[in-house]
C-alpha positions, 0 to 999 in steps of 0.5 A, spaced: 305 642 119 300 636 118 296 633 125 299 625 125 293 621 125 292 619 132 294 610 132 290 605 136 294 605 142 294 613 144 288 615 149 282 618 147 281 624 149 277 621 155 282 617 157 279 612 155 282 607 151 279 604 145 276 597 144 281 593 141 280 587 139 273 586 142 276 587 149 270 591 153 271 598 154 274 601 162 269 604 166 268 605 173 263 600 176 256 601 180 258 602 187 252 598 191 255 591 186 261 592 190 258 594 197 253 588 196 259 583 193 263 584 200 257 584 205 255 577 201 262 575 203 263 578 209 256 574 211 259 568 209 265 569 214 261 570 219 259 561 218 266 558 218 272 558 223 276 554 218 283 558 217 284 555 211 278 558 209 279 565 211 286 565 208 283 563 202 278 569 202 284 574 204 287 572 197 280 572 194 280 580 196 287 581 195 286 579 188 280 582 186 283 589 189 289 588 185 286 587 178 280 592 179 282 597 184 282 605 180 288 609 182 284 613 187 286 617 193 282 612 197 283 606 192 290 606 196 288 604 203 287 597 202 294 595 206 292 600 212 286 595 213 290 590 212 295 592 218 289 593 222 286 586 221 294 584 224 292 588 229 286 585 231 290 578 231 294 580 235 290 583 240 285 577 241 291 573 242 293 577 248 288 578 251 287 570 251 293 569 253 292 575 259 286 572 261 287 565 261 279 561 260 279 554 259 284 551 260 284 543 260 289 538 262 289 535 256 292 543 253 300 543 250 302 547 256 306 553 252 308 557 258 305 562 264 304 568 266 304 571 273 298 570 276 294 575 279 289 573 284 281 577 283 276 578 287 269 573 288 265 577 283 270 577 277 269 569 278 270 565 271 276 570 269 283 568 271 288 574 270 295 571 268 296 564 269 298 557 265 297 559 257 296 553 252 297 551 245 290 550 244 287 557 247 292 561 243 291 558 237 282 558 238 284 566 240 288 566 233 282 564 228 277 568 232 281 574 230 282 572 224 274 571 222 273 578 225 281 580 221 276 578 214 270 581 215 274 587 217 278 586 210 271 585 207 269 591 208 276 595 208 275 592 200 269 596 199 271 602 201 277 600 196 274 599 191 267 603 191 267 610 189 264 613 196 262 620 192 258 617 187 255 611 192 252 618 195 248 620 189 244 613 190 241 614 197 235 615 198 232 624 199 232 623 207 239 620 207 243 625 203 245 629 209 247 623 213 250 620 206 254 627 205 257 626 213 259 619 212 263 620 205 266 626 208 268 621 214 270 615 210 275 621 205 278 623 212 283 617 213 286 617 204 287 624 205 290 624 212 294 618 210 296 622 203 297 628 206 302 624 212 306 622 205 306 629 202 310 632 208 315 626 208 316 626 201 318 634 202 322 632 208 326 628 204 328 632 199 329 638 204 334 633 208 330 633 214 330 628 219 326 622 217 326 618 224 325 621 231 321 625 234 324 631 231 321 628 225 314 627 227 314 634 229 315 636 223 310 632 220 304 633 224 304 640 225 304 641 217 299 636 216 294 639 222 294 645 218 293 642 212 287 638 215 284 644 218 285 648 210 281 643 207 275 643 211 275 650 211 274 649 204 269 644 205 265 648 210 265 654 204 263 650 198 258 645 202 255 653 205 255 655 198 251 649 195 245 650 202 248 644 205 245 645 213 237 649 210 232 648 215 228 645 209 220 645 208 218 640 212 213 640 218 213 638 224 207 633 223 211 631 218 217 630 222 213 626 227 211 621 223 218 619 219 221 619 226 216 613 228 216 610 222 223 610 223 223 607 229 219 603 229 222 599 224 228 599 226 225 596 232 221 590 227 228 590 224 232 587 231 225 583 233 227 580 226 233 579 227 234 575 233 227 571 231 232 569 225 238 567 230 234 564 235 231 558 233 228 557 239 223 564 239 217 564 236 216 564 229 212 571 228 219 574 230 223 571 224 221 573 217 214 576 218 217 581 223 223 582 218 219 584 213 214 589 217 221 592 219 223 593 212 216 595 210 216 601 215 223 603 213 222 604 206 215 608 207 219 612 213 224 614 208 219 616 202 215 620 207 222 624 209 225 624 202 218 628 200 222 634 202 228 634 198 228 635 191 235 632 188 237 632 180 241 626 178 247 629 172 249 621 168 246 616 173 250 610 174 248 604 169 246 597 172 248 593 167 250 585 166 257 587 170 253 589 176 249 584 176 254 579 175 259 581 181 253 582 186 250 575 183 258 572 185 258 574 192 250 572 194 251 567 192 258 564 196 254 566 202 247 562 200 252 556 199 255 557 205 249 558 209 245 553 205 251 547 208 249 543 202 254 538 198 258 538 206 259 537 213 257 544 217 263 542 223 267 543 217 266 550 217 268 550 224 273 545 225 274 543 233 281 544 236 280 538 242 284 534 240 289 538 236 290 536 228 290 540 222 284 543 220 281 540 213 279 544 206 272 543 204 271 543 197 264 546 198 265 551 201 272 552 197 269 552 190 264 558 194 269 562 196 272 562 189 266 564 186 266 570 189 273 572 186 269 571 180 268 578 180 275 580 178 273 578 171 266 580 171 268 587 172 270 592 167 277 595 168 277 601 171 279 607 167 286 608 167 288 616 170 288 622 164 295 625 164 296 631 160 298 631 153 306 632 153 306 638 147 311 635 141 319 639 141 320 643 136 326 641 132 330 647 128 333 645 122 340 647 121 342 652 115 
């Protein structure tokens, strides 16, 4: 029988679909635009306090994640660091509570724990005692501010594809990368594994609650576990992950100085830059100093490793626009023009509803711009269903 034409809404044999009134073509975008958009927006929480602010990063993310994210196995555990941002919220607002610091007369008294007296050295830290409204709630946006960054990063890792950010560190690093990446899949695989089991537990009419159940579940994926790194073991042995290399001591030597000298000249610089009070050569200079040393550290030791790069990864507008969007939040909200800083980080003495300013606002909301200047991703390839022959009737 003739082929039927393949029509404009069927798949590519890519995958890919095909560019239909000028909208762009799906594609997967550049790790690092990603990495540098959430460490952009992470910096820019780290300055404010405000949590009408940070809930409204939060949804910048939420949003993002939602419209840009693959179908990945690791592109499904947003909602795990979102559980663990709860629980850093939750855990700073207990311990505020047990550990009772700062409470004025001017506080609305809450409630009190049972006091329990410490001994001289502990001075300034009061275990149990009266609890306020203020010091649950200054707890509370203290956690929230450490709850965003922690989804900023949880963002990246959603949505950077963590094999393909290895093919872009530097020959000394390749190594360190491949264990950082298998470390980071550990977690999506392990929580993929968890729902295989539960799902054929299901099926089996197992018992799904109790602690039966958690016996059942976590002896098959130990053992799933441990069957995937023997396979990872073999393949990487396989590739001559683990050689001892080419390179000689004296070699050694200097890209370990280097290393660690700049790394020295990196936290000099850091403290200059947070310090307004040290002196000026331990800002931008040594800064830079650190910087310089690494760099040359890392091409001295990456000599000694010859890597091929098979279909690099394009920088192109899209990454540039992504990257551009979230430095340039944190640059506005560092810059602190156009607003008041002690907007950022509103007083809770005395007691009142925090302000949004607009500012800071529109700067947040620049960063969710990334949602439209990525592509979207490529959609998952799915097997062709062969048609079902029909038999005519005589």
């Amino acid at each position: 029988m003739p082929r039927t034409p393949a029509t404009a809404t069927e798949p590519s044999a890519s995958g890919l679909a095909p560019d239909a009134g000028g909208r762009r073509l799906p594609r997967t975008l550049h790790p690092v635009a990603w990495w540098i958009w959430a460490l952009a927006l992470a910096t820019a929480v780290s300055r404010t306090n405000n949590p009408l602010l940070l809930f409204l990063v939060l949804a910048v993310l939420g949003y993002v994640i939602t419209v840009r994210r693959t179908e990945a196995p690791w592109a499904r555990g947003f909602k795990y660091y979102l559980y663990l941002a709860l629980t850093v919220v939750a855990l700073r607002v207990v311990f505020r509570a047990v550990f009772a610091t700062g409470i004025t007369p001017r506080d609305h008294f809450l409630f009190s724990l049972p006091h329990i007296p410490t001994p001289d050295w502990y001075a300034g830290i009061q275990i149990g005692g009266p609890v306020s409204l203020e010091a649950l709630l200054s707890a509370a946006t203290d956690g929230l501010r450490l709850a965003a960054m922690l989804c900023c990063i949880g963002a990246a890792n959603t949505l950077a594809n963590p094999k393909r950010a290895l093919r872009i560190l530097p020959g000394a690093l390749y190594e360190l990368g491949v264990a950082v990446t298998v470390s980071l899949s550990v977690a999506p695989q392990l929580v993929q594994s968890v729902q295989r089991v539960h799902r054929a537990r299901r099926l089996r009419a197992g018992r799904s609650k109790g602690l039966r159940a958690l016996r059942g579940i976590i002896v098959p994926v130990l053992e799933d576990a441990l069957e995937r790194s023997l396979r990872l073991a073999a393949a990487m042995d396989s590739r001559g992950y683990g050689r001892a290399g080419t390179a000689t001591r004296r070699s050694r030597r200097a890209t370990g100085a280097l290393m660690l000298l700049g790394m020295c000249g990196l936290c000099a610089g850091a403290y200059g830059l947070l310090d307004a009070t040290a002196p000026a050569l331990l800002g931008f200079p040594a800064l830079a100093a650190g910087t310089a040393l690494c760099v040359a550290g890392l091409r001295l030791g990456g000599r000694r490793v010859t890597r091929t790069t098979y279909r690099p990864d394009p920088w192109r507008a899209a990454e540039w626009g992504v990257a551009g969007c979230g430095v340039l939040s944190a640059v506005l909200l560092f810059g602190g023009a156009g607003f008041d800083a002690a907007e950022l980080n509103p007083s809770i003495h005395p007691l009142s509803w925090p302000t949004l300013p607009l500012v800071p606002a529109a700067a947040i909301l620049l960063a969710g711009a990334a949602g439209f200047l990525a592509p979207p991703p490529s959609p998952p390839v799915r097997p062709a269903v062969p048609p079902q022959r029909t038999e005519e009737v005589m």
